[in-house]
ZATI-689906 format. One record per atom (N, C-alpha, C, O): x, y, z; residue in one letter. Coordinates in pm, whole numbers, plus 50000, padded with zeros to 5 digits. Layout:
<nodes>
XYZA;...
</nodes>
This chain:
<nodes>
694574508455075X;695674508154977X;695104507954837X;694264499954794X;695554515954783X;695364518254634X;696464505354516X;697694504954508X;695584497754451X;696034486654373X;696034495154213X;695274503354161X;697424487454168X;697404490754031X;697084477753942X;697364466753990X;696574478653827X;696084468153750X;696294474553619X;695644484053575X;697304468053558X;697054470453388X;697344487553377X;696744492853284X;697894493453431X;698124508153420X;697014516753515X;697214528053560X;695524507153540X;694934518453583X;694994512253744X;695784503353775X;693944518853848X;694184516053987X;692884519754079X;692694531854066X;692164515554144X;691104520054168X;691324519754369X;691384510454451X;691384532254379X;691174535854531X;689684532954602X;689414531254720X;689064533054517X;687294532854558X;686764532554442X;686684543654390X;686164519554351X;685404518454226X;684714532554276X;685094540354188X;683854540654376X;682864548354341X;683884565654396X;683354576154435X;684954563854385X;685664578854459X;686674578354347X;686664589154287X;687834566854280X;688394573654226X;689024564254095X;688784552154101X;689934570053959X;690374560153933X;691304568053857X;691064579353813X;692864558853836X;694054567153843X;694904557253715X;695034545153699X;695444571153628X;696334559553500X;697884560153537X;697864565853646X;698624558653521X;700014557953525X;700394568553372X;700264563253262X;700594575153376X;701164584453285X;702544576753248X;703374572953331X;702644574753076X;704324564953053X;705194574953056X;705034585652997X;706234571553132X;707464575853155X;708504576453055X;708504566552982X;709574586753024X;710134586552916X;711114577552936X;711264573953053X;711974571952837X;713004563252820X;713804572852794X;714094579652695X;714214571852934X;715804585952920X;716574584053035X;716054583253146X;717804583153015X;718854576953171X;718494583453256X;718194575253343X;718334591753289X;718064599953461X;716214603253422X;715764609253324X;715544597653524X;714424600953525X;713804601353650X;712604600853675X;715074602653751X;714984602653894X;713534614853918X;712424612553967X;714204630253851X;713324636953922X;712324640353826X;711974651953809X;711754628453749X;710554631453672X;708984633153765X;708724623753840X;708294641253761X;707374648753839X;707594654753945X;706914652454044X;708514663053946X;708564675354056X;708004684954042X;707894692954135X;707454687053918X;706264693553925X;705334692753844X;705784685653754X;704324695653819X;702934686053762X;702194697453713X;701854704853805X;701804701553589X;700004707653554X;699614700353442X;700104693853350X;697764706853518X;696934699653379X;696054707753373X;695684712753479X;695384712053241X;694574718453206X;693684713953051X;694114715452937X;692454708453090X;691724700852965X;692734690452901X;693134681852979X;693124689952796X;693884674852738X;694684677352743X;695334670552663X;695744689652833X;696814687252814X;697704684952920X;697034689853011X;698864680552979X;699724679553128X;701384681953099X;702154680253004X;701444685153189X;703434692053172X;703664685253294X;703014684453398X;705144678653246X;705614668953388X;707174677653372X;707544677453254X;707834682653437X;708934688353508X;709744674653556X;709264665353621X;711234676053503X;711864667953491X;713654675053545X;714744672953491X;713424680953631X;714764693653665X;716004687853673X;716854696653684X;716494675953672X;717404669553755X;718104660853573X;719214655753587X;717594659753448X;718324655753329X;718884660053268X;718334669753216X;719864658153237X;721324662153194X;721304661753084X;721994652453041X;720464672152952X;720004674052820X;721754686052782X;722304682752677X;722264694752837X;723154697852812X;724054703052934X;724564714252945X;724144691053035X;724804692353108X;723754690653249X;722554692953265X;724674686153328X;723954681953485X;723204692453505X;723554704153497X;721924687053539X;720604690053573X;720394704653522X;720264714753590X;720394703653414X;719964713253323X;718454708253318X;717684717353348X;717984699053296X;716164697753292X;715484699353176X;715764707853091X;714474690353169X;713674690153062X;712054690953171X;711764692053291X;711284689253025X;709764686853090X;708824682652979X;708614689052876X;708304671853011X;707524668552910X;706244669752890X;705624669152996X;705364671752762X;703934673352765X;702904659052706X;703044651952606X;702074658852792X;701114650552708X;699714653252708X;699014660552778X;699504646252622X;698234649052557X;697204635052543X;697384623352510X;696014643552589X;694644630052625X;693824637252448X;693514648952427X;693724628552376X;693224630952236X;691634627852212X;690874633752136X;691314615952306X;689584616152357X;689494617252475X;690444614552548X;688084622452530X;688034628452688X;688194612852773X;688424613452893X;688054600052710X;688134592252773X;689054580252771X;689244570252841X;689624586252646X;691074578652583X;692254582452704X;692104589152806X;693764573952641X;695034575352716X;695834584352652X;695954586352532X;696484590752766X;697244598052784X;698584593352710X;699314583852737X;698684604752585X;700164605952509X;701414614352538X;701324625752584X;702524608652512X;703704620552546X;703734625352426X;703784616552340X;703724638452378X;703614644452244X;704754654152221X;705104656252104X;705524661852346X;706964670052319X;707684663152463X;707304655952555X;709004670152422X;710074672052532X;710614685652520X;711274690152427X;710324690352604X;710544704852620X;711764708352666X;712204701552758X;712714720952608X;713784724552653X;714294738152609X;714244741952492X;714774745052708X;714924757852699X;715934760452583X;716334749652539X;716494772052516X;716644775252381X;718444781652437X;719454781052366X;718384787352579X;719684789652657X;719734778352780X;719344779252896X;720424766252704X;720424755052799X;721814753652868X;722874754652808X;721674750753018X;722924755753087X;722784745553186X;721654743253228X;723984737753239X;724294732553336X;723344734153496X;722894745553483X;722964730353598X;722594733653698X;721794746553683X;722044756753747X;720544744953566X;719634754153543X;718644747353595X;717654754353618X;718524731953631X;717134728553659X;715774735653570X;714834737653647X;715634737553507X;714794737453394X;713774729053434X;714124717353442X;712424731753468X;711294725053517X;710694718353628X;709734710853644X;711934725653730X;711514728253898X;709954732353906X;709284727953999X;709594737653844X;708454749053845X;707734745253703X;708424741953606X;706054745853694X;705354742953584X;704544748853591X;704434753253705X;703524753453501X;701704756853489X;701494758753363X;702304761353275X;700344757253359X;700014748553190X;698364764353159X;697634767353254X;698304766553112X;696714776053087X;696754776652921X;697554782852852X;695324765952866X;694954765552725X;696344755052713X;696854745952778X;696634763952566X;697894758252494X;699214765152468X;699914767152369X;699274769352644X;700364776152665X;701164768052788X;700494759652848X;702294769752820X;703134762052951X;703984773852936X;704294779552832X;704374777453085X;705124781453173X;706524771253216X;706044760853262X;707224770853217X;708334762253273X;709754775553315X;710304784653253X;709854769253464X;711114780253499X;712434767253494X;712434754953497X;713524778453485X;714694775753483X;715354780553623X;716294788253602X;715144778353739X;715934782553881X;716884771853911X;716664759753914X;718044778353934X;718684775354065X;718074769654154X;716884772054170X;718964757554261X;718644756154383X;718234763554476X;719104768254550X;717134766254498X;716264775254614X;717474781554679X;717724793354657X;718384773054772X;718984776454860X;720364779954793X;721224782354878X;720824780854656X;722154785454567X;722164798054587X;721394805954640X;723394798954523X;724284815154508X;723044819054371X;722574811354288X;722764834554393X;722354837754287X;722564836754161X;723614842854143X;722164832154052X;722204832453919X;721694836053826X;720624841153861X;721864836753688X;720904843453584X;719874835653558X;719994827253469X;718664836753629X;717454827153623X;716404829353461X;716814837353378X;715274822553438X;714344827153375X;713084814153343X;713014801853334X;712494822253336X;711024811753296X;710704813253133X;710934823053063X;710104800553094X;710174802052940X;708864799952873X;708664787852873X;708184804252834X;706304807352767X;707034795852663X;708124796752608X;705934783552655X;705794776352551X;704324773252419X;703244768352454X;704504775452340X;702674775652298X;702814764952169X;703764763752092X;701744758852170X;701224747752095X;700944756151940X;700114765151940X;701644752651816X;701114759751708X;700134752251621X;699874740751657X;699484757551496X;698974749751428X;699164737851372X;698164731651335X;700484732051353X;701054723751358X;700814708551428X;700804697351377X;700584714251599X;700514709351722X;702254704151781X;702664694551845X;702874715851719X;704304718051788X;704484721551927X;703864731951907X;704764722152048X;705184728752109X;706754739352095X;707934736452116X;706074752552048X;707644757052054X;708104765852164X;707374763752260X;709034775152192X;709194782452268X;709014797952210X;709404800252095X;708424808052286X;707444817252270X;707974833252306X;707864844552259X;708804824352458X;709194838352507X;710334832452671X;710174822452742X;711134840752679X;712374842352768X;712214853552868X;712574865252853X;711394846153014X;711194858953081X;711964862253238X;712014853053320X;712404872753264X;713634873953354X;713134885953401X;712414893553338X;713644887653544X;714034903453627X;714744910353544X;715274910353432X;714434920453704X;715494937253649X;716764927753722X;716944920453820X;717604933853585X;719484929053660X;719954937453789X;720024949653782X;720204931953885X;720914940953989X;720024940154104X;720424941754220X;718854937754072X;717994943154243X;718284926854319X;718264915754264X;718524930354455X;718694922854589X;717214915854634X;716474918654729X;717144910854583X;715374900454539X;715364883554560X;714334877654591X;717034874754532X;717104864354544X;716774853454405X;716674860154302X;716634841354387X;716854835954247X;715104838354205X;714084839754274X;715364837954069X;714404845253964X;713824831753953X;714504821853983X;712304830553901X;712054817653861X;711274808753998X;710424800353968X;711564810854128X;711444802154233X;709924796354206X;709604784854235X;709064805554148X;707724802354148X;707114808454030X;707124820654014X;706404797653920X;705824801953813X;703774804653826X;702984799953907X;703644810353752X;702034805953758X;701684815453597X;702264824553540X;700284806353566X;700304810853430X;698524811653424X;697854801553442X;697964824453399X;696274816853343X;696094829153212X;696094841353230X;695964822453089X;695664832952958X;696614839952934X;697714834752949X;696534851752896X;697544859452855X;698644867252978X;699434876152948X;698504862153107X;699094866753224X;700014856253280X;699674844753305X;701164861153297X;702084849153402X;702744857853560X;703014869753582X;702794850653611X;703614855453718X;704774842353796X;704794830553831X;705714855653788X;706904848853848X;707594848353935X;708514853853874X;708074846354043X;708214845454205X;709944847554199X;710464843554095X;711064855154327X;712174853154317X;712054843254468X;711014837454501X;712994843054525X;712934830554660X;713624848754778X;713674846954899X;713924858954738X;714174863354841X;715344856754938X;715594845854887X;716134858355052X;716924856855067X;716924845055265X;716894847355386X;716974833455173X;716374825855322X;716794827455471X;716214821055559X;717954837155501X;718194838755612X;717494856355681X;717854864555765X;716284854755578X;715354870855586X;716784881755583X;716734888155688X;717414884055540X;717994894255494X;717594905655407X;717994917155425X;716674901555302X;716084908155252X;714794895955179X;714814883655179X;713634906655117X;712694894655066X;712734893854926X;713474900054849X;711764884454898X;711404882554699X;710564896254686X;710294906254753X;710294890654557X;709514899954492X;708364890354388X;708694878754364X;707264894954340X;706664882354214X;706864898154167X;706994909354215X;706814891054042X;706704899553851X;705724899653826X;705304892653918X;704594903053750X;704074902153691X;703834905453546X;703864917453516X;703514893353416X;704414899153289X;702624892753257X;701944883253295X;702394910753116X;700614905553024X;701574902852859X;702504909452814X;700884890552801X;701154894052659X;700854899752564X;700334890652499X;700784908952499X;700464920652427X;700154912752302X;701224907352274X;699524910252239X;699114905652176X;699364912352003X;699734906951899X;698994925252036X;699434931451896X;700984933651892X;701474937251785X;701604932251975X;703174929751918X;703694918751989X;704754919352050X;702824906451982X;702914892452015X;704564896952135X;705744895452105X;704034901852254X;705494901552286X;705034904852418X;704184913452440X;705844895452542X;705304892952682X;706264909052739X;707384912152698X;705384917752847X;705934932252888X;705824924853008X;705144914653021X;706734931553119X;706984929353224X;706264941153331X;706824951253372X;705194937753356X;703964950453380X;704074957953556X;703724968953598X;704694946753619X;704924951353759X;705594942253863X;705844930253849X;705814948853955X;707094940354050X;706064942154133X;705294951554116X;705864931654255X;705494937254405X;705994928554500X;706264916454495X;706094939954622X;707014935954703X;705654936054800X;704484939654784X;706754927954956X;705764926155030X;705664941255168X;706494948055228X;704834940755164X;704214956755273X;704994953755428X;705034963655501X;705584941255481X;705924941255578X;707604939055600X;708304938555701X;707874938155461X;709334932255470X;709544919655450X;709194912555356X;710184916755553X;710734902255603X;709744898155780X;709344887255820X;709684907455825X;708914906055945X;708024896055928X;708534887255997X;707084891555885X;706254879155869X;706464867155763X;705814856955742X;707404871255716X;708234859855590X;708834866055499X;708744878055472X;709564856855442X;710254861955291X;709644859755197X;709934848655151X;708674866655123X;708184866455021X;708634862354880X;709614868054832X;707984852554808X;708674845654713X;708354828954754X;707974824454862X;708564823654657X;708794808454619X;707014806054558X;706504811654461X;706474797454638X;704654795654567X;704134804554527X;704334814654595X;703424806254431X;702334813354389X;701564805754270X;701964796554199X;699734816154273X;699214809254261X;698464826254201X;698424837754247X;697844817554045X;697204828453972X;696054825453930X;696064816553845X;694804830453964X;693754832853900X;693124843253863X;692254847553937X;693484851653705X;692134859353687X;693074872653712X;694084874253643X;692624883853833X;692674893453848X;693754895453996X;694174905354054X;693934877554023X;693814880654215X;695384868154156X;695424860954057X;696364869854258X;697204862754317X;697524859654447X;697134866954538X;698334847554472X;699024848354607X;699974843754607X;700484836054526X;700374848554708X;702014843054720X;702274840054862X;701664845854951X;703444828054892X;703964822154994X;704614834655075X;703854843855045X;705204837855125X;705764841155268X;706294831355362X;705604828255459X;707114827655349X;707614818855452X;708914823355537X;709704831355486X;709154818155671X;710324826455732X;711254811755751X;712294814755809X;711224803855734X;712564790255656X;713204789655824X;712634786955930X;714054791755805X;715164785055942X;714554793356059X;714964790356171X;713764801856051X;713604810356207X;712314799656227X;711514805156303X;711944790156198X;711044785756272X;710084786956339X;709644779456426X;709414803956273X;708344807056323X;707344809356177X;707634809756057X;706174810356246X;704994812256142X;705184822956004X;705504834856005X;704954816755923X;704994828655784X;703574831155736X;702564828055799X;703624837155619X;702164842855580X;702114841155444X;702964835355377X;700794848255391X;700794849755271X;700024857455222X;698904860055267X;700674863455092X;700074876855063X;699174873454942X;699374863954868X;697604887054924X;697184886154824X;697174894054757X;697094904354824X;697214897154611X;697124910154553X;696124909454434X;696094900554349X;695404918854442X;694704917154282X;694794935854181X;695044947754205X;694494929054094X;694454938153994X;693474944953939X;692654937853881X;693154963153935X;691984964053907X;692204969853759X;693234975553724X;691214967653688X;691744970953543X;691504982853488X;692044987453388X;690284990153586X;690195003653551X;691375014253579X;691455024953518X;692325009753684X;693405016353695X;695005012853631X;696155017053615X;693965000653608X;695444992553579X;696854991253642X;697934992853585X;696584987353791X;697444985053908X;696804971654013X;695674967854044X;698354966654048X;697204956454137X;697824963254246X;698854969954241X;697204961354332X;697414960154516X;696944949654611X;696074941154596X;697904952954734X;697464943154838X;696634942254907X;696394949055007X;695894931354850X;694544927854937X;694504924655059X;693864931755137X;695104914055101X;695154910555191X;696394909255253X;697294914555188X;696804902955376X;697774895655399X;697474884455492X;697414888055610X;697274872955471X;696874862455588X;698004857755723X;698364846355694X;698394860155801X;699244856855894X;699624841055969X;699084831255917X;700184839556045X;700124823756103X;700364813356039X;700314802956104X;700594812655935X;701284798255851X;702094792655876X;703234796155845X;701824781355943X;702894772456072X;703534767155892X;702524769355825X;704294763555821X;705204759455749X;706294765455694X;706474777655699X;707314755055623X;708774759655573X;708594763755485X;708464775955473X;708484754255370X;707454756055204X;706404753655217X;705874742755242X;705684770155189X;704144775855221X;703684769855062X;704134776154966X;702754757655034X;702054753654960X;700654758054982X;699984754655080X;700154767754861X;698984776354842X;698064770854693X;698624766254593X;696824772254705X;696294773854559X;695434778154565X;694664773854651X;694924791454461X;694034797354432X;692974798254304X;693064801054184X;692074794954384X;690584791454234X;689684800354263X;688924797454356X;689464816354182X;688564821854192X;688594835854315X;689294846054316X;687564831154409X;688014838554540X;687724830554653X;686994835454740X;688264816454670X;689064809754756X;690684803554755X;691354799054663X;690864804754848X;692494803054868X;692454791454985X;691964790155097X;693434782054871X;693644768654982X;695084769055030X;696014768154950X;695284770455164X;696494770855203X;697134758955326X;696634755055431X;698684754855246X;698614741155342X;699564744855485X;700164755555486X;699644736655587X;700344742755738X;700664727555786X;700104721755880X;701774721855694X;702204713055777X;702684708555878X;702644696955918X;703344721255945X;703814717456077X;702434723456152X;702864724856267X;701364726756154X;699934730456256X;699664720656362X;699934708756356X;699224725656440X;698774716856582X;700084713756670X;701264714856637X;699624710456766X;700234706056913X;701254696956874X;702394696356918X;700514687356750X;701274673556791X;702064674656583X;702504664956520X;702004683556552X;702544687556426X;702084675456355X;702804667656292X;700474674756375X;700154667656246X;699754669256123X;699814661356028X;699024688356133X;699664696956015X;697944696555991X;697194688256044X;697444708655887X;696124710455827X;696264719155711X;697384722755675X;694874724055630X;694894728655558X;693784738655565X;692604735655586X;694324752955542X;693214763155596X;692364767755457X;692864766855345X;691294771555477X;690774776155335X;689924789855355X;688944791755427X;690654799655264X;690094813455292X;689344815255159X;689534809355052X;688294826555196X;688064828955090X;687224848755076X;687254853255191X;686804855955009X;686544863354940X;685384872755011X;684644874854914X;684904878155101X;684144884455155X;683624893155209X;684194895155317X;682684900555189X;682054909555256X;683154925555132X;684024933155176X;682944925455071X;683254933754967X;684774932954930X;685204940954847X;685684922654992X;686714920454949X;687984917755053X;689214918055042X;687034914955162X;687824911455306X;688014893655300X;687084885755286X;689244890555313X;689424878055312X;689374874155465X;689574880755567X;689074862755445X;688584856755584X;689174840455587X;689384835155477X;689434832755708X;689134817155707X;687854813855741X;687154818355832X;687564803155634X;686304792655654X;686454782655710X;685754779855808X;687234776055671X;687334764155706X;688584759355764X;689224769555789X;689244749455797X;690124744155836X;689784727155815X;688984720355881X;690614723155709X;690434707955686X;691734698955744X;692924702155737X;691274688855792X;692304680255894X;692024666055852X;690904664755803X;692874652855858X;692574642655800X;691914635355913X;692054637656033X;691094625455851X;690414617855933X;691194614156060X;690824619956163X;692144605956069X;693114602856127X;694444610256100X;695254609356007X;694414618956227X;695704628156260X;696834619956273X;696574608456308X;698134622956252X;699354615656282X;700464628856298X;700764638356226X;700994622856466X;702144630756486X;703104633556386X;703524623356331X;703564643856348X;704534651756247X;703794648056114X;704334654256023X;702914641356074X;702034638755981X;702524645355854X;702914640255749X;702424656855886X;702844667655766X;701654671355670X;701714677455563X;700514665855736X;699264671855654X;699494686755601X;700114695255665X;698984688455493X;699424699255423X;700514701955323X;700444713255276X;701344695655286X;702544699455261X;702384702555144X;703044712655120X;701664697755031X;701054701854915X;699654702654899X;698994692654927X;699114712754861X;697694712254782X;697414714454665X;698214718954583X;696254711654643X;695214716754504X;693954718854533X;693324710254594X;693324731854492X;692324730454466X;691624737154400X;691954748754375X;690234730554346X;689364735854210X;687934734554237X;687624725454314X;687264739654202X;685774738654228X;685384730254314X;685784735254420X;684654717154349X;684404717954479X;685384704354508X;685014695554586X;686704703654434X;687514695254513X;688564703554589X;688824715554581X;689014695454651X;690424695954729X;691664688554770X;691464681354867X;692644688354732X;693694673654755X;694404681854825X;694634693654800X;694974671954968X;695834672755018X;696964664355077X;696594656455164X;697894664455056X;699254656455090X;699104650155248X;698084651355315X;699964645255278X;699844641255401X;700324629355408X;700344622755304X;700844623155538X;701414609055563X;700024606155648X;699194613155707X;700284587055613X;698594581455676X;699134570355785X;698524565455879X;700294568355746X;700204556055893X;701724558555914X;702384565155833X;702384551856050X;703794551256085X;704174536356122X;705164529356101X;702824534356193X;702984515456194X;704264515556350X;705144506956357X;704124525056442X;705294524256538X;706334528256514X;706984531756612X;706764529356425X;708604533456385X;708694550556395X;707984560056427X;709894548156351X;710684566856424X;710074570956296X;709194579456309X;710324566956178X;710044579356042X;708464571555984X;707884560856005X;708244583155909X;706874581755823X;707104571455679X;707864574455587X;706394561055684X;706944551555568X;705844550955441X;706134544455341X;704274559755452X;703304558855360X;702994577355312X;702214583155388X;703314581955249X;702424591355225X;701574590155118X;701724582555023X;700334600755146X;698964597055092X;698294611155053X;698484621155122X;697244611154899X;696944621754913X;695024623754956X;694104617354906X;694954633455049X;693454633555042X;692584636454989X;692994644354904X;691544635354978X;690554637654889X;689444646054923X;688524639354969X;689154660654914X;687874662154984X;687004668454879X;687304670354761X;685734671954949X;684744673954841X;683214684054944X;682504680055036X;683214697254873X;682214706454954X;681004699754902X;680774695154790X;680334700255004X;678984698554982X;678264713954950X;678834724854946X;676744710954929X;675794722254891X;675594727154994X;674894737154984X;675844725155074X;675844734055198X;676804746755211X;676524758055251X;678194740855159X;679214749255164X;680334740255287X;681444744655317X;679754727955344X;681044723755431X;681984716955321X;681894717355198X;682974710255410X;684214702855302X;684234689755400X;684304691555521X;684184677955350X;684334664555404X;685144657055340X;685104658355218X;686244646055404X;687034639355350X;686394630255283X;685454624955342X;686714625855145X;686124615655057X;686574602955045X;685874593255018X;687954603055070X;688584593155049X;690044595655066X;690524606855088X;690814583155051X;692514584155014X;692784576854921X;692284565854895X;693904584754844X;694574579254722X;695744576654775X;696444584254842X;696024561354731X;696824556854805X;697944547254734X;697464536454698X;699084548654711X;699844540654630X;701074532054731X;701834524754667X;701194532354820X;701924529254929X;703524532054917X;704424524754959X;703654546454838X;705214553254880X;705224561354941X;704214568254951X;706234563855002X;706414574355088X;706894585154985X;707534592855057X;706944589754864X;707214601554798X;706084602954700X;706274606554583X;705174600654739X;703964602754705X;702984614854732X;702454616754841X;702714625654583X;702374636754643X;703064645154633X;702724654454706X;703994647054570X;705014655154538X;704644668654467X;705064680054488X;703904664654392X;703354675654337X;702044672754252X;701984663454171X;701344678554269X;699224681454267X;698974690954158X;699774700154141X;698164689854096X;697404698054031X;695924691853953X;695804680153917X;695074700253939X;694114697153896X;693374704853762X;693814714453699X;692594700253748X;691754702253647X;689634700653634X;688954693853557X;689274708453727X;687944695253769X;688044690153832X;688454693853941X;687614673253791X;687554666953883X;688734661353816X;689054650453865X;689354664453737X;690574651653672X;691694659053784X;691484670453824X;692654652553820X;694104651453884X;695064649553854X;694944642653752X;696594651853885X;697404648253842X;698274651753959X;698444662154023X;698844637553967X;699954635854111X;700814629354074X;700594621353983X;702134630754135X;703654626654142X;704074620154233X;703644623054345X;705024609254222X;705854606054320X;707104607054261X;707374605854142X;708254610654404X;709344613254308X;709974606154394X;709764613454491X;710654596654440X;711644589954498X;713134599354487X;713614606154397X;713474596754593X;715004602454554X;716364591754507X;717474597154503X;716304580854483X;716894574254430X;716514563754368X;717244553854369X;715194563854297X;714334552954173X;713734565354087X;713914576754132X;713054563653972X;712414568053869X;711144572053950X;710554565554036X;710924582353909X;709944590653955X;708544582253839X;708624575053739X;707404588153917X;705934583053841X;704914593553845X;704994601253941X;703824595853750X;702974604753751X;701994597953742X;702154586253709X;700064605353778X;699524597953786X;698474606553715X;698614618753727X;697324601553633X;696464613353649X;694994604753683X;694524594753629X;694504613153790X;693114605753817X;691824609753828X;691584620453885X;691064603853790X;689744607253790X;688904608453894X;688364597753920X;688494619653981X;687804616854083X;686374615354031X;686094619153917X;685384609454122X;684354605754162X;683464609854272X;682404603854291X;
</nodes>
């Protein structure tokens, strides 16, 4: 069990140590960290569920670490510029430099609506303002806009959810910012090569560089989904599909991509659905492959290992419930900790451990720094950011 003291908390003086990020003083702060990035001194906490101009319209706030070893400040509150009722505004986050991504979706599972994701950038000032308003083509049968953001440099991509009873699938966007007419183009749509047959494409994604991926999941049919990769070559200036990975025992396919490995989570995996986390990566001139397969020390029936990840150079976090203690439901979730050796294996390091069960909600990293959520569904949500070891 992970103890808090004075704001900070130490899981293992030599594995980890974790601050409490301050929470805003604002009546609904139920769904503060539903979604989480960090990148160098800065973090975006997603807040979808506050009623800034009307029920769960959403905010998201940023803070800022001012010495590499100083505390963490709240420095904006972020909010879209077309603020609308049941926009949820900050379902979705990713942070690259001194830029943020924040979408505005609908309920995954809602009637379609006019969605959009909103480019925020830090000015000389050290303002956060808003930058840019980015949306689909009107009319195409794609599902809500927004489901999934991802952001690195001058590139974002944006996910629709496709249509959960596979009727038809998503699509991701892909939008570059042009720099000489400071103005984000909407550079390409891609769809998935199989249809709906191996999932509905849409909701996660995950951007690094040249290469993306995206979730595939098939939701109520209860069978395995996938996930697609695509990268971009610049001499042609087109991306295509690299890969497609198959078998992804989960509902919400939680993916992350650093480089040319891909961490992908499978919470419902195994016999006894205690769930794992597969890790592919980049080979043999551009053939993706699995390496590994990471599983927690101690397996637990319906466990749900996997359900969120992160990962970055040679860490890895993964979600997961750690004990049941006998009873019908899961009462601890926990996130794991792993760490490749020079060899190239991956070994569990430790658990971060706060003893809620909505713990883990949402991951992201930076290095070795972290940043995790719990979101309760009826108390004030908490963020964490921690230092691994």
């Amino acid at each position: 069990m992970l103890l808090l003291v004075g704001g900070w908390a130490l899981a293992s003086a030599a594995h980890a140590q974790i601050y409490n990020l301050p929470r805003p003083d604002t009546a609904d702060v139920s769904s503060f960290g539903v979604s989480v990035a960090i990148d160098g001194d800065y973090a975006v906490v997603g807040a979808s569920a506050e009623n800034e101009c009307g029920m769960n319209s959403g905010a998201a706030y940023v803070y800022e670490r001012r010495k590499r070893s100083g505390p963490w400040q709240r420095v904006s509150r972020l909010t879209p510029s077309e603020c609308r009722a049941n926009a949820f505004f900050g379902e979705s986050v990713d942070i690259s430099g001194e830029r943020i991504i924040v979408s505005a979706s609908s309920e995954f599972f809602a009637a379609e609506k006019s969605n959009a994701a909103y480019v925020f950038e830090r000015d000389t000032s050290g303002t956060w303002r808003e930058t840019a308003r980015l949306t689909g083509i009107v009319g195409e049968q794609e599902g809500l806009f927004a489901a999934g953001v991802a952001l690195d440099g001058d590139r974002a991509a944006v996910t629709t959810s496709g249509n959960m009873d596979g009727a038809y699938g998503g699509t991701v966007y892909v939008f570059d910012y042009d720099a000489d007419q400071d103005f984000w183009r909407r550079t390409t749509r891609l769809r998935a090569s199989r249809g709906t047959e191996v999932g509905v494409l849409g909701g996660a994604v995950s951007l690094d560089g040249n290469m993306l991926a995206v979730a595939a999941s098939t939701y109520f049919q209860n069978d395995s989904g996938s996930v697609y990769v695509f990268g971009y070559n610049p001499e042609t200036e087109r991306w295509t599909e690299r890969a497609l990975l198959p078998g992804i025992d989960d509902f919400f396919i939680s993916l992350d991509l650093h480089g040319s490995r891909l961490l992908v989570g499978e919470s419902r995996a195994g016999g006894d659905a205690s769930g794992a986390a597969t890790m592919y990566a980049e080979v043999d001139g551009g053939t993706w492959k699995q390496l590994h397969e990471l599983r927690p020390s101690t397996p637990y029936e319906s466990g749900a290992f996997g359900s969120t990840v992160s990962l970055r150079d040679e860490w890895a976090l993964i979600t997961g419930y750690d004990e049941q203690l006998g009873q019908d439901f899961n009462i601890d979730r926990v996130v794991y900790v792993y760490k490749q050796s020079e060899d190239g294996s991956w070994a569990q390091r430790t658990i971060i451990d706060i003893g809620e069960v909505a713990f883990g909600a949402s991951i992201d990293q930076d290095g070795s720094t972290a940043i995790i959520s719990s979101v309760p569904e009826d108390e004030p949500g908490a963020v964490y950011v921690v230092q691994l070891q």
